[in-house]
N, C-alpha and C positions, 0 to 999 in steps of 0.2 A: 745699257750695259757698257761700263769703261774695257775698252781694249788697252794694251800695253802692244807697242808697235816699234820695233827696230827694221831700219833698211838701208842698206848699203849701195855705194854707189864711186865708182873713178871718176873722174872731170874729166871733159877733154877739154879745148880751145874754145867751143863754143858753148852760149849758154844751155845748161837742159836742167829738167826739174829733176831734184833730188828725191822727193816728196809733195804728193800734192793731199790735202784733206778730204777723205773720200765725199761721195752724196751724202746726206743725212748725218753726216757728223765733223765737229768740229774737235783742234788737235791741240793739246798743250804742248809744247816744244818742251823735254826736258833739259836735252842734250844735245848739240852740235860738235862734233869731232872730226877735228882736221888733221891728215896725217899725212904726211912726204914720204913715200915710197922711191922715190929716186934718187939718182946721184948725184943732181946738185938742189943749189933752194929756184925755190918757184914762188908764184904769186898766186891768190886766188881772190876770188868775188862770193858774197854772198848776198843775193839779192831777196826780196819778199812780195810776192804778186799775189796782190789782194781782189779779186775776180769780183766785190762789190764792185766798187770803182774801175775796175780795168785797169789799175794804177802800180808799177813798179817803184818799192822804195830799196835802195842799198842797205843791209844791214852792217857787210864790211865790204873795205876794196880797194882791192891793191894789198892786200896783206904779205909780206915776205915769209915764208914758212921754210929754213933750211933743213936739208937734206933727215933724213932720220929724224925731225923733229915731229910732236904732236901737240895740240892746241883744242883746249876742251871751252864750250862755248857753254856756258849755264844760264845768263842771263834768261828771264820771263818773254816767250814768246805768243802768241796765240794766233790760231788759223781758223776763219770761219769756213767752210763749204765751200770747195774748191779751189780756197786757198794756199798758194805752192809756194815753197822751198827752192829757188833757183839758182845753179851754181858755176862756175868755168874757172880754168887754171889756164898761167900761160905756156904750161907744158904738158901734152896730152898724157895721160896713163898711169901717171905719178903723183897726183894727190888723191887722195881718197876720203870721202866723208860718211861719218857714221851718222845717222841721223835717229832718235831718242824721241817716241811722245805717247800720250796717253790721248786715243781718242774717246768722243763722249758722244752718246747722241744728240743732235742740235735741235733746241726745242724752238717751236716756232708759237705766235704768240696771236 
């Protein structure tokens, strides 16, 4: 059965998972949403840790996001089985990211 799954989350300094693909199912990314809550621009990371390989790849980094600004991410993602969404800002409390996906059950073969 497809879920529809929204989850929210602040950045701090260091990296933390936004989003991880629960057991038993894999997550289409529909949406990435970057927001600036504070009073000046900040920068952020968005990384993708693939738990087949144990491998982290950058999706963005270093991104400048001024003050009140928002930035919507659509581009095709996909997360097998335990694969996480990981995020940090280089200013705590002030970026916030929406995160958007549809999970599915992961069929094994």
């Amino acid at each position: 059965m497809r879920k529809k799954r929204t989850v929210h989350f602040t950045a701090d300094i260091l990296y933390a998972p936004v989003y991880t693909a629960p057991a038993r199912f894999e997550a289409d990314v529909k949406s990435i949403i970057v927001a600036n809550v504070g009073t000046s621009a900040a920068t952020f990371d968005i990384k993708y840790y693939e738990k087949l390989t144990d491998t982290t790849h950058f999706i963005v980094k270093g991104v400048t996001i001024s003050r009140g600004q928002m930035i919507q991410i659509t581009d095709p993602l996909f997360l097998l089985v335990n694969d996480k969404l990981i995020v940090s800002a280089s200013t705590a409390d002030t970026v916030k990211f929406t995160v958007t996906v549809n999970e599915e059950p992961a069929y094994t073969i």
